[in-house]
C-alpha positions, 0 to 999 in steps of 0.5 A: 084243809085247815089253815095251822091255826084251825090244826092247833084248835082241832088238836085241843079239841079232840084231845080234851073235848070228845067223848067218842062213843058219844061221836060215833052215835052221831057218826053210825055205829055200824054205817056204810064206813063200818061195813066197808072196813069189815069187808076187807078185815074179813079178808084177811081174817079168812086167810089168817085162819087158813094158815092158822090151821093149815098144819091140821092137814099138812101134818095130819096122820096117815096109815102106813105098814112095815115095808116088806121087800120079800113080798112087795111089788115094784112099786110098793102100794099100800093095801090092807088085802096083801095075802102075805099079810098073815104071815109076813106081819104081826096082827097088831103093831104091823105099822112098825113091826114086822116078822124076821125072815128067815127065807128070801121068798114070800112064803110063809116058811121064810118068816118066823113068828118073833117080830121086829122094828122095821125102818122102813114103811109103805104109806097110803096117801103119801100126801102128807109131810108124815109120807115126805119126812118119813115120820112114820112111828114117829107120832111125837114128831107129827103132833109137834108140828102144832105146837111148833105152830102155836108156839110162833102165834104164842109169840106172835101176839104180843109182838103184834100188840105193841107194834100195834099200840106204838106205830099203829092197828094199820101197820101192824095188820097189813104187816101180818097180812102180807109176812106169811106168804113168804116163809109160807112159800119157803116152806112148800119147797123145803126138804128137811123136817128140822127146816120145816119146823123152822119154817112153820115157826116164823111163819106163824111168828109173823103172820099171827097177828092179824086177827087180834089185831083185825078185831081191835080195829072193829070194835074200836070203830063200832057203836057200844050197841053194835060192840057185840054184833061186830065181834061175833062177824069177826068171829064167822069170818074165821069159821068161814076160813077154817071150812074153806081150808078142808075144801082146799085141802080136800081138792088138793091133798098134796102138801106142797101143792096145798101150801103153794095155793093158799100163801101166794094170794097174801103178796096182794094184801100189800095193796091195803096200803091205798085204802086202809085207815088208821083207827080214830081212837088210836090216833086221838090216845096218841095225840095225832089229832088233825089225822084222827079228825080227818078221818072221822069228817070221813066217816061222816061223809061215807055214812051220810051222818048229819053231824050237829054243827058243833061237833062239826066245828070241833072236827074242823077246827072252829070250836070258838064259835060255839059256847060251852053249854052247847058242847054235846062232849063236856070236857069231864068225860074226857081222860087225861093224857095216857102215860109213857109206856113204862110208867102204863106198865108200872101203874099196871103192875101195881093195881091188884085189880089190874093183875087179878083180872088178867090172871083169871082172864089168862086162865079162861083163854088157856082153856078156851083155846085148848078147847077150841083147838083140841076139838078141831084137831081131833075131829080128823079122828071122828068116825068118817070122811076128816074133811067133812068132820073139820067143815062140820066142826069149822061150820057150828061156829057159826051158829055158835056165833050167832048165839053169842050175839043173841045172848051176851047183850040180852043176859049180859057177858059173864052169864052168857059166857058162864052158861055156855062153859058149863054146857061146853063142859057137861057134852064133853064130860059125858063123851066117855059113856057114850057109845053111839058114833053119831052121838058122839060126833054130836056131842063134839058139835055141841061143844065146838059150838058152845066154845066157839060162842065163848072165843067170840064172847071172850073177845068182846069180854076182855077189850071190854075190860082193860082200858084204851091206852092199854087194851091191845098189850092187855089183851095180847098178853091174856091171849099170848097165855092163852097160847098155852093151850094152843100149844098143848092141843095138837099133843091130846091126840097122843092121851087116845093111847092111854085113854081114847076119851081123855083129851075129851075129860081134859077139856071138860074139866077146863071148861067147868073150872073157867065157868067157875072163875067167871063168878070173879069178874065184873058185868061189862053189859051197857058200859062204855070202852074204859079209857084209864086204869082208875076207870078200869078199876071202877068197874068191879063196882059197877052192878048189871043195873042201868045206874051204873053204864054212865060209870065209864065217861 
């Protein structure tokens, strides 16, 4: 440990001497430490994306008919075979009308041909909350369950971020981690649709933080060459937990069952407290120095990096027994100390860059996410088996991801980025006119998979574009509006009434819009993290050439 006097030199030093893009180069960009900490981020990435799409099966739809006590055995069973059909049930609507009866038996003389509401129903599955509530000709409820859902993460984003840039990316995840599985339990046992909601409402609340949050640690740890490649990892991991949520729910369909096993293993994440770190880059911006050096000699250690004896000697206190010259972190890379929270906010306000930037960023995540999970959602009424089409559509982001690594360090983030909008938006624009169900399916994957590339490059992207002292509250208000278009997802189901292919018109012509917004940003490829808003701001002067990725030092 330092004595006092070797703490007050490391303090001066970290906080006015290193460039820290240039330390993790000599630390490893992506070593042993990185790999570790993306193990148990993934974790709780997977099981973030279990409840973040868990509504998709507790509240999908079920087949269900009018339930008819002249004709029904004891108990009633969901058939499409009755004989009593033909004249006990209209030929279209029987899933809420029914004939009157004039006759106590089940004859085709005791029913006359006038129909009525009925108010009472026999379901298929009954596994599902539509069964357990009695939701029946009552889609709106159904569908408001996703909303309800969306809305707490709408919420949830930036709660988290702030909790995240006051008291830490450590605190903020274990926090989220270990929140949902108590109101998720609760509401495995609730019994009242109000409740529910209630329910589903605070558990997302507090539980959705994790990934935001998960990905600014990941790409505050790694090198700006491997920037990409870790958002991309992320991104797979919560495609992983999207195609694990099908299988459980597949085995077991039961609601309460299903809910029961997928938020009681959350209660183990409270033992992330003995081995998760705190990121280096938020302890330095927030002047706890001697903890942020403490943790870098770790990395250090942990990557078997061989660190130049002055970047030692400022990590350890003793930077006097190296001339300036030698220092491998000159002090004019460093930016000044942030400003107060308000005085961030203001100066924020006041830059029209700043404000254009996150109005055309809000817009591409209002899309993406509508997109995203419009698609997810809507897969469970693709022709076919609902959990395989989910896994199909959960499984193409990883491809999709792939791509995205493949593509946004090669060809840049705007053009990237920009491509995969227009192609999203042509395979979901031509889904009208197409017949043939697999082409359909196809057509969906493709644009799952397009979108997918661009919720993880979007990522990337927005961290890239807005500055270190406000990069999480930037990006949880970008993504917090994108929350919209979560929010307005589980209600497309609702369009097919009017138009089967409508909610596929409406994400198309999203995606064409945002590729069109994309023309209105700046290149982000090669440049490093920006620290401040002036040097956020400098960045719509940067062009794709290489005389310009030192613009940011």
């Amino acid at each position: 440990m330092p004595s006092n006097t070797q703490s007050t030199q490391t303090r001066s030093a970290l906080s006015k001497e290193i460039d820290i893009d240039a330390l993790i180069v000599q630390l490893g960009q992506f070593g042993r430490y990185q790999r570790w900490v993306f193990a148990y981020l993934g974790l709780a990435i997977i099981f973030t994306s279990i409840y973040n799409c868990q509504y998709v099966f507790n509240a999908a739809g079920d087949n269900y008919r009018c339930k008819v006590p002249e004709c029904e055995q004891s108990p009633p069973v969901y058939s499409r075979t009755e004989p009593w059909r033909k004249f006990a049930l209209p030929s279209k609507g029987y899933n809420c009308y029914r004939k009157i009866p004039i006759g106590k038996s089940c004859a085709p003389e005791s029913f006359s041909n006038t129909t009525r509401r009925c108010y009472s129903w026999v379901y298929e599955g009954g596994t599902t909350i539509v069964a357990e509530f009695d939701l029946a000709c009552q889609e709106w409820k159904r569908t408001l369950v996703g909303t309800i859902h969306n809305f707490g993460v709408f919420l949830a984003i930036p709660l988290t971020a702030a909790v995240s840039d006051t008291y830490g990316r450590r605190f903020a995840l274990i926090g989220t981690c270990v929140a949902p599985a108590v109101f998720g339990l609760l509401r495995a046992f609730c019994r009242n649709y109000v409740v529910y909601l209630f329910l589903e409402f605070v558990e997302a609340l507090v539980g959705n933080g994790t990934y935001s949050t998960a990905f600014i640690i990941a790409l505050e740890i790694v090198g700006l060459k491997m920037r990409v490649l870790g958002g991309n990892i992320i991104q797979s991991t919560y495609a992983v937990g999207q195609i694990l949520t099908a299988i459980i729910a597949w085995v077991i369909p039961y609601w309460r069952t299903f809910t029961i096993v997928i938020f009681t293993p959350s209660f183990l994440f409270i033992f992330y407290i003995f081995f998760v770190e705190e990121s280096f880059r938020w302890l330095m911006v927030k002047g706890h120095d001697d903890e942020a050096a403490r943790i870098l000699l770790k990395v250090a250690k942990w990557n078997n990096a061989h660190l130049l004896p002055e970047t030692k000697a400022i990590l350890t206190g003793e930077p006097s027994k190296f001339s300036r010259p030698w220092n491998p972190f000159p002090l004019s890379t460093v930016p000044p100390p942030p400003p107060k929270e308000t005085r961030l906010m203001l100066k924020v306000l006041k830059s029209r860059t700043m404000m254009f930037r996150i109005i055309v960023v809000s817009f591409w995540w209002i899309s993406v996410t509508m997109i995203y999970y419009g698609l997810s959602i809507n897969s469970v009424s693709l022709v076919g088996n609902k959990y395989v089409n989910y896994m199909m559509t959960a499984f193409v982001e990883i491809p999709g991801s792939f791509l995205c690594f493949m593509t946004l360090d090669r060809f840049g983030r705007k053009s990237s980025i920009m491509t995969s909008f227009f192609i999203c938006g042509l395979s979901l624009l031509v889904l009208p006119i197409v017949k043939n169900p697999n082409l359909t399916i196809l057509l969906t994957l493709v644009g799952k998979m397009t979108i997918s590339l661009i919720f993880s490059g979007i990522y990337i992207y927005t961290v890239e574009l807005f500055p270190t002292s406000a990069r999480h509250r930037m990006l949880g208000i970008c993504s917090m509006t994108g929350r919209i278009g979560s929010m307005c997802a589980p209600q497309t189901p609702l369009l097919m009434a009017y138009m089967k292919s409508l909610p596929y018109i409406l994400f198309g012509s999203l995606a064409g819009t945002s590729g069109l917004l994309m023309l209105l940003t700046p290149e982000t490829l090669h440049m490093k993290l920006p620290d401040t808003i002036e040097q956020a701001e400098q960045m719509t002067l940067a062009s794709r050439s290489t005389k310009t990725t030192n613009l940011i030092t």
